[in-house]
NUMAR-48505 format. One line per 3 residues: number of its first residue (from 1); their letters; for each residue x, y, z of C-alpha. Coordinates in steps of 0.2 Angstrom, whole numbers, plus 5000, padded with zeros to 4 digits. Example, Ala and Ser with C-alpha at 12.3 -4.5 7.8 and 13.67 -1.06 7.14 Angstrom:
// residues 2
1 = as = 5062 4978 5039 | 5068 4995 5036
This chain:
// residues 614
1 = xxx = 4826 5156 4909 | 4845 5157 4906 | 4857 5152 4918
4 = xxx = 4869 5166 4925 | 4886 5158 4925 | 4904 5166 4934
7 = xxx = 4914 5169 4917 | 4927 5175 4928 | 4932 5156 4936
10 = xxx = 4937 5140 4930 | 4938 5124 4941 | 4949 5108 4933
13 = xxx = 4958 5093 4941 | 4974 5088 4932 | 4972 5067 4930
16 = xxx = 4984 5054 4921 | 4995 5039 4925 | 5008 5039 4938
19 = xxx = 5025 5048 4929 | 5015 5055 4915 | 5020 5071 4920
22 = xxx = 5005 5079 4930 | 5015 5090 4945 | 5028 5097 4931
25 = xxx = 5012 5103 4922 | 5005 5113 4935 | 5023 5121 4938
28 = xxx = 5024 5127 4919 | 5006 5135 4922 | 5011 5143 4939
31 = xxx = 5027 5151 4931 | 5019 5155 4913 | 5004 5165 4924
34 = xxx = 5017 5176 4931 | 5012 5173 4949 | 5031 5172 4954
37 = xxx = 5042 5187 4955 | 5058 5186 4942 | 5069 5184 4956
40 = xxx = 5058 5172 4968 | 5066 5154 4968 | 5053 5141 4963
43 = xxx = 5058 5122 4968 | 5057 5108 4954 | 5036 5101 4955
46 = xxx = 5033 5115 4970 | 5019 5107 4972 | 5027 5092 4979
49 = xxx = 5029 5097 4997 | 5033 5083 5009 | 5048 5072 5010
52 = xxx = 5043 5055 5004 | 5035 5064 4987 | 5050 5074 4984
55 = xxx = 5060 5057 4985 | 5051 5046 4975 | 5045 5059 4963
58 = xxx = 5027 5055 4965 | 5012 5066 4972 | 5001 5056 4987
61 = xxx = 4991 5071 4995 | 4980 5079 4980 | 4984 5099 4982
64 = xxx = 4975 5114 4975 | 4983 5131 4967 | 4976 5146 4958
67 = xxx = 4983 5156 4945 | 4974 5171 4934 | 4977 5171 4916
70 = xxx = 4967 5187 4908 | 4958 5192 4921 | 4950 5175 4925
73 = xxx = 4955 5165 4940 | 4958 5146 4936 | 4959 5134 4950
76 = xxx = 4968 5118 4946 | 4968 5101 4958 | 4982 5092 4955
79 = xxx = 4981 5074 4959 | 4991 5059 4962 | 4991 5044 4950
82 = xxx = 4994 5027 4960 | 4979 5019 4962 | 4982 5019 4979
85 = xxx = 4977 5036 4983 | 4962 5035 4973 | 4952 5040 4988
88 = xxx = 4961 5058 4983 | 4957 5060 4964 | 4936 5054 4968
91 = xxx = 4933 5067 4979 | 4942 5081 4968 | 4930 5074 4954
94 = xxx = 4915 5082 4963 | 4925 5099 4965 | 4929 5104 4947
97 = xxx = 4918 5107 4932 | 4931 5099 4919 | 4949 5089 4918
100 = xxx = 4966 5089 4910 | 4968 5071 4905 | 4989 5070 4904
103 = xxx = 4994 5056 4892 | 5013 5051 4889 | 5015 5053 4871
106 = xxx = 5027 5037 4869 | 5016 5027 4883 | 5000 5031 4879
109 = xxx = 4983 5026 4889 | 4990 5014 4907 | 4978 5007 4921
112 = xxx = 4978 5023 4930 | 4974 5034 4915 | 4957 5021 4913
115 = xxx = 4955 5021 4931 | 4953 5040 4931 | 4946 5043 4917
118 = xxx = 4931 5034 4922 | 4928 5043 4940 | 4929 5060 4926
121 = xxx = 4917 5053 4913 | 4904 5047 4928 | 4902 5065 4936
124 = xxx = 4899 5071 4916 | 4914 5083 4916 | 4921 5090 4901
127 = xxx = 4940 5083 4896 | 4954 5093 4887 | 4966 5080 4882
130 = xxx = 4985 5084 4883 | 4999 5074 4877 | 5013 5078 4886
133 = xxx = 5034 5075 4882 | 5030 5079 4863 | 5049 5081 4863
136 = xxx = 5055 5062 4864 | 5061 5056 4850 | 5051 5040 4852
139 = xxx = 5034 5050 4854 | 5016 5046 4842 | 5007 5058 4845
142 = xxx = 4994 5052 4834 | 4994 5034 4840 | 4991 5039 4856
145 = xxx = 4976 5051 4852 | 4969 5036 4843 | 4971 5024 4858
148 = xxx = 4962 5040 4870 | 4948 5040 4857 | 4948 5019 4860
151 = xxx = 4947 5022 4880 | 4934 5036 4880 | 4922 5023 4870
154 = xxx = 4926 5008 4879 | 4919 5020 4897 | 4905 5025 4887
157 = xxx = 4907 5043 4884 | 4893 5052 4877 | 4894 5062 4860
160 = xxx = 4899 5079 4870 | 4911 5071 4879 | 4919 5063 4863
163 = xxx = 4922 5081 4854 | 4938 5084 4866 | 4951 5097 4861
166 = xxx = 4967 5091 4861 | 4985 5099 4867 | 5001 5092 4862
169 = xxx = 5012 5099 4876 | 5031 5097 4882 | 5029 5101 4901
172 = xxx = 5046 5100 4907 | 5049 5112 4891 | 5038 5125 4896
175 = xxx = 5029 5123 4877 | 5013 5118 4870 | 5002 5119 4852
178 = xxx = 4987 5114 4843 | 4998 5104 4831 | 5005 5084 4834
181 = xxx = 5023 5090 4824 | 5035 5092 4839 | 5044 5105 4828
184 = xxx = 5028 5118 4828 | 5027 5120 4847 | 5023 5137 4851
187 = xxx = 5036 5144 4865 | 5024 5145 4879 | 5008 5137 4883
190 = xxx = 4995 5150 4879 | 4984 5138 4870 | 4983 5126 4883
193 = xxx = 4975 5142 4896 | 4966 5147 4879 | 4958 5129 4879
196 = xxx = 4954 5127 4899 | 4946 5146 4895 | 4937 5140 4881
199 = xxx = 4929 5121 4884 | 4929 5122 4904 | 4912 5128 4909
202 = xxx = 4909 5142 4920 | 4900 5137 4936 | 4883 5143 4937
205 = xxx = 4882 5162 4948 | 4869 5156 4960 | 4875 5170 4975
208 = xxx = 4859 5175 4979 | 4852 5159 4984 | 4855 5149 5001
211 = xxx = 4873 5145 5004 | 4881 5127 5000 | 4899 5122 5002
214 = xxx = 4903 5102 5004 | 4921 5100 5011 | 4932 5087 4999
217 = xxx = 4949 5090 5006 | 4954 5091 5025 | 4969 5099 5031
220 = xxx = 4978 5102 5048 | 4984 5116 5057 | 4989 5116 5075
223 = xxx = 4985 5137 5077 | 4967 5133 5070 | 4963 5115 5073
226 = xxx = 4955 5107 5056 | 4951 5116 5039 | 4939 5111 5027
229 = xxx = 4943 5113 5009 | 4931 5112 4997 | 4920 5122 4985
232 = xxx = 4904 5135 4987 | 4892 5125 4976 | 4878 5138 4979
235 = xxx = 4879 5156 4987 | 4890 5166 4998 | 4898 5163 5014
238 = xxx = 4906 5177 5024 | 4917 5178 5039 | 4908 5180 5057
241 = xxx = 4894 5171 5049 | 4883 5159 5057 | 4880 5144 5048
244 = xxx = 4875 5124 5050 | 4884 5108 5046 | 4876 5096 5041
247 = xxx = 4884 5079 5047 | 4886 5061 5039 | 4876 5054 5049
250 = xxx = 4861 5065 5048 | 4866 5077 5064 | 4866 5096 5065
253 = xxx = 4880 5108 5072 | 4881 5125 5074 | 4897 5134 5072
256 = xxx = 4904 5154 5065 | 4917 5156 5052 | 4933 5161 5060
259 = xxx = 4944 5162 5044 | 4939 5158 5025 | 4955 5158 5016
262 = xxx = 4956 5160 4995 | 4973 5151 4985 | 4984 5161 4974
265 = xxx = 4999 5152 4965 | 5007 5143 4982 | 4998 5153 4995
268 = xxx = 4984 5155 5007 | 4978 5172 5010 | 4964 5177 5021
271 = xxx = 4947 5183 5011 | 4933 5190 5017 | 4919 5182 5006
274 = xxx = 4918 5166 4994 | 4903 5165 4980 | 4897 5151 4973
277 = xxx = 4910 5141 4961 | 4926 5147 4971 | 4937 5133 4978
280 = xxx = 4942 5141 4997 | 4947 5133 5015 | 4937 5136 5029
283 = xxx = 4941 5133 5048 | 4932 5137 5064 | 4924 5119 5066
286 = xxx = 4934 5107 5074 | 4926 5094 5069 | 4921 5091 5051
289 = xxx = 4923 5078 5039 | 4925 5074 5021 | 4909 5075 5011
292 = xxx = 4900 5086 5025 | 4888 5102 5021 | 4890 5120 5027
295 = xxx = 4874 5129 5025 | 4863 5143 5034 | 4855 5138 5049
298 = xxx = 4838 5141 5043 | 4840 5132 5028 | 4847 5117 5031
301 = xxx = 4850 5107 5012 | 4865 5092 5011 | 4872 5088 4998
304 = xxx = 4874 5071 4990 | 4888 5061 5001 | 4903 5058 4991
307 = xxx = 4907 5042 4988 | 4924 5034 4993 | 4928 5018 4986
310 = xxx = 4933 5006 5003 | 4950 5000 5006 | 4955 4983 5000
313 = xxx = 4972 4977 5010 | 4972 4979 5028 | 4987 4976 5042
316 = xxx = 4990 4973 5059 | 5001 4986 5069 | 5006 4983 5087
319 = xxx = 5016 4990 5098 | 5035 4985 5096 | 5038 4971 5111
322 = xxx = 5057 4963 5103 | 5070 4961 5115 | 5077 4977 5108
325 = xxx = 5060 4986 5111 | 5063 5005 5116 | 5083 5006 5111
328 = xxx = 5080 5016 5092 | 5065 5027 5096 | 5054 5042 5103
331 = xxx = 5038 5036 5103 | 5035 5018 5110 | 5019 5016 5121
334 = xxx = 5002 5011 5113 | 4994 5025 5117 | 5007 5036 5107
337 = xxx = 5003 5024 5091 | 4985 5025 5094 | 4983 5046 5095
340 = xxx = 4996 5046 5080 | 4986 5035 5071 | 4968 5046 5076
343 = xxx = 4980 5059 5070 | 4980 5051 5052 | 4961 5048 5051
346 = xxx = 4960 5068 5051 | 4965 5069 5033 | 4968 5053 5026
349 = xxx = 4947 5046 5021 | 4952 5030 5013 | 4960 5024 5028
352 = xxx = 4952 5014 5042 | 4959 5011 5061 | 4949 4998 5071
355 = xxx = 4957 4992 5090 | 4961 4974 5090 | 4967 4973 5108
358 = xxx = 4974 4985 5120 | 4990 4987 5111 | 4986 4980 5094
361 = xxx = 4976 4989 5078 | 4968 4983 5062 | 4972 4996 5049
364 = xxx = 4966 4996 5033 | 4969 5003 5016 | 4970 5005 4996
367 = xxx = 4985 4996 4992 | 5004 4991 4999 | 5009 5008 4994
370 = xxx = 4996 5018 5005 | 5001 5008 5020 | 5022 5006 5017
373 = xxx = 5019 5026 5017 | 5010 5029 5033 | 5023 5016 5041
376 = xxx = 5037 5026 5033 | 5030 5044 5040 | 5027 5036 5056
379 = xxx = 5047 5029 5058 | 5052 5045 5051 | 5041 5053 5066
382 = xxx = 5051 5045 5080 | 5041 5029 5080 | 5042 5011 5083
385 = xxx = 5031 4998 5081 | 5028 4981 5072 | 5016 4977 5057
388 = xxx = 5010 4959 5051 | 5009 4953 5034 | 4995 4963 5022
391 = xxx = 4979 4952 5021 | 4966 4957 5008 | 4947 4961 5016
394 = xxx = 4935 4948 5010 | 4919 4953 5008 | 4902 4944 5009
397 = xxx = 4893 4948 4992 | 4873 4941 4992 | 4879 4926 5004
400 = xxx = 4897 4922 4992 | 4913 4927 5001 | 4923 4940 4989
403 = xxx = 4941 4945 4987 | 4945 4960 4977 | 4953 4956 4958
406 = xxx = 4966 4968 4952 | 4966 4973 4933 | 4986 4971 4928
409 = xxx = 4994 4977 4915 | 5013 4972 4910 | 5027 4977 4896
412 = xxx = 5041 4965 4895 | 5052 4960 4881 | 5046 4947 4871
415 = xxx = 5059 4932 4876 | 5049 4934 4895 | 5032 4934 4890
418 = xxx = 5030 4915 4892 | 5038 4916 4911 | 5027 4932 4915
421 = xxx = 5011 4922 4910 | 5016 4906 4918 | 5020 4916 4936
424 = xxx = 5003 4925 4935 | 4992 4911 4928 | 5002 4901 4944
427 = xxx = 4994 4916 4953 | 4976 4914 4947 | 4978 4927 4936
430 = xxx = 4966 4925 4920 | 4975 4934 4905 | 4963 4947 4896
433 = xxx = 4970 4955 4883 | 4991 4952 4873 | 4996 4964 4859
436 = xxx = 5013 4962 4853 | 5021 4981 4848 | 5034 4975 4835
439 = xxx = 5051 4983 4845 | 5052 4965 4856 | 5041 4972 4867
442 = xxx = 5023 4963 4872 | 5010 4971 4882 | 4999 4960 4895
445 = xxx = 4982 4964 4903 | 4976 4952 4917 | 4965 4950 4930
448 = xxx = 4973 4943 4944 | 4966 4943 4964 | 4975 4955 4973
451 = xxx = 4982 4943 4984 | 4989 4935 4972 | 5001 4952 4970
454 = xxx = 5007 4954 4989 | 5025 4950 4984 | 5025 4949 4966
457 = xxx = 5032 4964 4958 | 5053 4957 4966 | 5049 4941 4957
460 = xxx = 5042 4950 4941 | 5057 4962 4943 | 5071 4946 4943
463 = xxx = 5061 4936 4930 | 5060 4954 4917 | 5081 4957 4922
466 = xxx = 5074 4972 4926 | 5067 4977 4910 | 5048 4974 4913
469 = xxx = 5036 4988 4918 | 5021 4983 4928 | 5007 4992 4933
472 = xxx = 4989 4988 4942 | 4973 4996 4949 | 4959 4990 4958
475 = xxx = 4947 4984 4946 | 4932 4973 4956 | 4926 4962 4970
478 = xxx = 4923 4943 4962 | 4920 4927 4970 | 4933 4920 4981
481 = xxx = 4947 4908 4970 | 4950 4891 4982 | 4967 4886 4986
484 = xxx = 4983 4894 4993 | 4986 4910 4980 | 5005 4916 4980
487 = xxx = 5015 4918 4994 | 5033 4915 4996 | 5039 4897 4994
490 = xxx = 5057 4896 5005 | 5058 4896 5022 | 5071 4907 5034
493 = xxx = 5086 4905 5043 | 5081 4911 5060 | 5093 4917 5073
496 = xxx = 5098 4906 5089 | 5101 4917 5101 | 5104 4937 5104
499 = xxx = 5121 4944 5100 | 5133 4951 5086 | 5133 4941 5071
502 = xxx = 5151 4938 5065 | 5159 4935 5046 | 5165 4918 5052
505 = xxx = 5147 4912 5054 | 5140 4921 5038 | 5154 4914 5031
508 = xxx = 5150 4897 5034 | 5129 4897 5031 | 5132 4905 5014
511 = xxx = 5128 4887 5006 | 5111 4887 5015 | 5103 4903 5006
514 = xxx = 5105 4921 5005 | 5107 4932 5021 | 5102 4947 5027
517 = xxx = 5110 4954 5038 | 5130 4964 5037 | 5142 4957 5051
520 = xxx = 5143 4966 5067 | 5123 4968 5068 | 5114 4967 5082
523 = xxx = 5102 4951 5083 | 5093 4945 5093 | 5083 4924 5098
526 = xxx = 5069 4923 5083 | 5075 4938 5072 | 5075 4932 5053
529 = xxx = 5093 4935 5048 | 5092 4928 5031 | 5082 4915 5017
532 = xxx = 5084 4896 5017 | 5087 4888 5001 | 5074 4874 5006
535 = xxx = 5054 4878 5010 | 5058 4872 5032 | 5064 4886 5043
538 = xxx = 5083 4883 5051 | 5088 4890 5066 | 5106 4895 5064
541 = xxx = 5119 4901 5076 | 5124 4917 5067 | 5135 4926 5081
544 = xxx = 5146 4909 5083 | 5165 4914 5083 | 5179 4908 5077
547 = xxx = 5191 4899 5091 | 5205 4908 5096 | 5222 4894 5098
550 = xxx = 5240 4898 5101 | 5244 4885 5087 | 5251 4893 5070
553 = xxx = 5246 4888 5055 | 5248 4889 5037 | 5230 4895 5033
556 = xxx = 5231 4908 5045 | 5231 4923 5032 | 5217 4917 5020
559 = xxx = 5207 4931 5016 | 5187 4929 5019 | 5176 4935 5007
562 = xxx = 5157 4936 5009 | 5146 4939 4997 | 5133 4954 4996
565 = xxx = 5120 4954 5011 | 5102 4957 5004 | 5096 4971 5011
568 = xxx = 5078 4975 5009 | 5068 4988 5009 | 5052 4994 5018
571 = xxx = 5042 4989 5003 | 5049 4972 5001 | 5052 4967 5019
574 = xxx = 5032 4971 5016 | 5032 4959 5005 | 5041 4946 5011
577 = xxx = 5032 4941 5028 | 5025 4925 5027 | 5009 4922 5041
580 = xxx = 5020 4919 5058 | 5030 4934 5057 | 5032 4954 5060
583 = xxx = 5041 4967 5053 | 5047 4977 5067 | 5051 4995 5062
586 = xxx = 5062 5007 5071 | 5068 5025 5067 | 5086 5016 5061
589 = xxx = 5082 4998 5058 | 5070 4988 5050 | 5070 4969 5056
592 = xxx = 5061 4954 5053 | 5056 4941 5066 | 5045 4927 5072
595 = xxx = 5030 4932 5082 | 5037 4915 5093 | 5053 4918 5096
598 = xxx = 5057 4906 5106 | 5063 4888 5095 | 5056 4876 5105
601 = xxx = 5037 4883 5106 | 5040 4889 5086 | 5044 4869 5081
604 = xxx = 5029 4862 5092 | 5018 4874 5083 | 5023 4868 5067
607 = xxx = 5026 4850 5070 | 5005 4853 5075 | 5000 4861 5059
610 = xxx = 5011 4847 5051 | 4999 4834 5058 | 4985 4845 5056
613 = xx = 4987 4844 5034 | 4988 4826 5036
């Protein structure tokens, strides 16, 4: 019996690396489809839509578009490439019946691109490879190809999977072509379309049959509460129909379909119908989840649950209690903190909340990234609050205690290659692979704990002058390494007392380590205001001023200079906290303190723990 397929749909997901040029693909494909009027003003990687991605140039939420090339409808899933939000590309995975695989033609294969690759090649989907900025002068094409025909062995594709087609493409250009020669590019991108038409398979046209459609995105809307989105594996679903979701833990609720709506180019529009293959949102029940099954209430069939990887870094978050709790912010009180972060479990799959006291949470997630982004969304909100360190989750494995390991890869120029190796083998990494490139650059693969990379990427950063590239993705849970692993090794110059720190007093710690903080700021007892020089902690008296007399002297028109506060970032004040401290984070500021603040308790603590070692 032959197989009725939907000729008239296509289903991919667009994979690669972090920067290898994903979102300004999908924009090339929007414009080139003619969805856009002449006149309508498009923005640079529309798909891009909130702040933090337009700024830092990279895609966290995976989004969806449709555009219709000869009469055929393809639906594309563009999806983000830090390791971090893998819980995003997995679930996509399940949605589409084939993948772009974006490579950089100078870069070639990265961690990401493996890590990918591999959730594509376990569903069995069909690749088109593309090799994208064609036009830089220090492209190789056919290097690169080679090194994707490597990778694709080493994940053990089968032969089908092997005979991929492959795009050579300049996105930002708006060109592609079957040809590697960067000077034969057609002028627009047909034979990318013509490939996705070609090699894509259609999804089987199962209409007739009982309806299912598995929800692998979650949207929110405050006019229609949650909507699923997610693709009709199997039949028809219409409006004002009753149906039956099936839930993930084996219960049954009933609901009707208030709205289904259909994606063209940027847009949502309200249909009336969705068949099997199609990729729609639905909304009308409140409360559904990722990996959850619609079907008809008299044939109740669930899907296979998808799989999410769990998350491997988790952080304390508490209500903000400094002395200057309350000045900077909207939202202060714990139960503020706690709905906002309810809020965030609506969409967000790989993350998980769990209440540590009455005012203080465990939250977990994928990486530092994933976290620093939810604590930057939350202080852009209105919010304040204070974080702890990041811990990695151990987990118990068959009676052995686990930490996750992180698969590392580094470029650097050749003259640091000895310090790099030296730094990550002091970090319990175990070196896996070296391959010099001839241009004084080496490339490093590791395997290092991911504890061992809270913190690592400013002292890789000053160690490579800046020059060094790194890049790392979960790779596996292995047996628990002993011994302290990383960390920071110098202690803090603690403040003494609340106040405004003055230039006279930054003036005169300057030989006792590098501070923080500008003159004028407000401090208070137990802020961190800078970095000692030795591995104790110093309290310092940071807002002592300079004694006024009504004596002349000859020194009295010296000119103070001060040199450069440090001041960190989000990310790196992330990094930096060491076990007994917090990161306090307001709308405006972004402080680090002592959990004691007070000095005499903190030095009985850690005259205690001195006795404790010995």
């Amino acid at each position: 019996m032959s197989v009725k397929l939907r000729y008239d749909v296509r289903n991919i997901a667009i994979i690669a690396h972090v920067d290898h040029g994903k979102t300004t693909l999908v924009d090339e494909l929007l414009k080139q489809s003619g969805i856009f009027r002449s006149n309508e003003h498009v923005e640079e990687r529309a798909m891009d839509s909130n702040d933090i991605e337009r700024e830092r140039g990279i895609t966290i939420l995976a989004k969806n578009t449709a555009i219709d090339y000869k009469g055929k409808r393809i639906n594309i899933l563009d999806t983000p490439g830090h390791a971090d939000f893998g819980g995003e590309v997995e679930r996509i995975m399940k949605m589409v019946d084939g993948v772009l695989l974006v490579v950089d033609a100078y870069e070639g294969t990265m961690p990401q691109t493996r890590f990918v690759l591999k959730k594509a090649l376990e569903q069995n989907l069909k690749p088109i490879v593309v090799v994208n900025k064609i036009d830089k002068d220090s492209a190789r094409p056919e290097e690169v190809v080679d090194e994707v025909i490597d990778l694709f062995i080493e994940l053990g594709a089968n032969d089908d999977q092997l005979e991929f087609p492959v795009v050579y493409a300049s996105a930002i250009n708006g060109t592609a072509s079957l040809e590697s020669d960067p000077n034969l590019q057609d002028e627009n991108m047909q034979c990318l379309y013509d490939a996705i038409i070609d090699y894509v398979p259609a999804p089987v046209d199962n209409r007739d049959e009982p309806l299912q459609f598995q929800v692998a995105l979650l949207d929110y809307n405050d006019y229609v509460g949650r909507i699923g989105i997610g693709r009709v594996f199997r039949g028809s679903m219409k409006v004002g129909e009753s149906v039956s979701l099936m839930k993930l833990d084996g219960t049954v609720k009933n609901f009707r379909v208030t709205k289904i709506f259909g994606y063209f180019g940027l847009k949502r529009d309200e249909i009336e119908e969705a068949y099997a293959g199609d990729i729609v949102a639905v909304s009308g029940m409140d409360d559904i989840n990722v990996g959850e099954t619609v079907c008809p209430t008299e044939h109740q069939e669930a899907l296979p649950i998808l799989h999410i990887d769990e998350p491997t870094l988790q952080m304390t978050f508490l209500v903000n209690n400094s002395p200057f709790a309350g000045k900077e912010g909207k939202f202060v009180t714990a139960r503020k903190l706690e709905d906002r972060l309810m809020q965030q479990l609506e969409t967000d799959v790989s993350l998980r909340v769990e209440p540590n006291s009455s005012d203080s949470w465990v939250v977990s997630g994928r990486g530092e990234l994933h976290l620093s982004i939810l604590i930057e969304n939350l202080r852009r909100e209105g919010y304040e609050l204070q974080v702890s360190k990041p811990e990695v989750i151990i987990r118990n494995i068959d009676g052995v205690d686990c930490e996750p390991v992180e698969r590392v890869q580094v470029d650097v120029p050749d003259e640091s290659v000895g310090a790099v190796i030296e730094s990550l083998g002091q970090r319990k990494g175990d070196m896996v692979d070296m391959q010099a490139d001839g241009n004084g650059q080496t490339r490093l693969i590791f395997n290092v704990p991911a504890r061992g990379l809270i913190g690592y990427s400013t002292e890789f950063m000053s160690m490579t002058k800046g020059y060094g590239i790194i890049n790392h993705t979960f790779d596996s849970y292995q047996p628990m390494q002993k011994g302290k692993v990383g960390g920071r090794r110098n202690g803090v110059l603690v403040a003494l007392e609340n106040g405004q720190a003055t230039a006279y007093s930054i003036s005169s710690l300057e030989d006792r380590g590098t501070v923080f903080i500008e003159p004028g700021t407000e401090v208070y007892g137990g802020m961190i205001v800078g970095e000692n020089s030795r591995e104790n902690d110093l309290t310092v008296n940071i807002t002592k001023a300079k004694a006024q007399t009504n004596v002349r002297s000859s020194t009295k028109d010296q000119t103070v200079t001060l040199k450069k506060a440090r001041i960190m970032t989000l990310e790196e004040s992330l990094e930096y906290l060491s076990d007994d401290e917090y990161l306090e984070v307001t709308p405006e500021s972004i402080r680090l303190r002592k959990k004691e603040l007070d000095k005499a308790v903190r030095e009985k603590a850690a005259r205690k723990a001195k006795y404790a070692e010995e």
